[in-house]
C-alpha positions, -999 to +999 in steps of 0.1 A: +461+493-405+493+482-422+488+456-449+515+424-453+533+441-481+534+473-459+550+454-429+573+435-450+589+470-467+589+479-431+610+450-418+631+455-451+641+491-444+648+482-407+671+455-416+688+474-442+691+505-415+702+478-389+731+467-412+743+500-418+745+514-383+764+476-377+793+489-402+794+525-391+798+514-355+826+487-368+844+510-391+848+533-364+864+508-341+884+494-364+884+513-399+867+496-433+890+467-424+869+458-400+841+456-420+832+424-434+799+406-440+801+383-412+812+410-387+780+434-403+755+408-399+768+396-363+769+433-345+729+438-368+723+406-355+712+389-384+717+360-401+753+363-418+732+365-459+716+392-452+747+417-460+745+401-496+711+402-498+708+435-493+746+452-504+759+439-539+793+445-519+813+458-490+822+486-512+785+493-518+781+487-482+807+512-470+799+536-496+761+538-481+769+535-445+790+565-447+763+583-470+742+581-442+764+586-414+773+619-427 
């Protein structure tokens, strides 16, 4: 059995893999303009902090979202 800090990394890592699927599927509909904090967090559907919670910036943001993607 999982213990709180164990479920709590969990959510962390599915938000933060939620966030970055959200900007790959935007920057392939409309390029890293497209890309935004707002327009991450909306398509995740999170609250519109959590991209600067968990991405210093939409550089960093874009830069690890691709990393993964590819």
């Amino acid at each position: 059995m999982a213990n709180r800090a164990q479920l709590t990394q969990e959510r962390s890592r599915l938000r933060r893999e939620e966030l970055l699927a959200a900007a790959i599927d935007l920057f392939a509909e409309g390029g890293a303009r497209a890309i935004t904090h707002r327009a991450v967090a909306a398509r995740a559907g999170l609250p519109s902090a959590t991209t600067t919670y968990y991405f210093e910036s939409i550089d960093e943001l874009i830069r690890e979202a691709l990393g993964a993607h590819v």
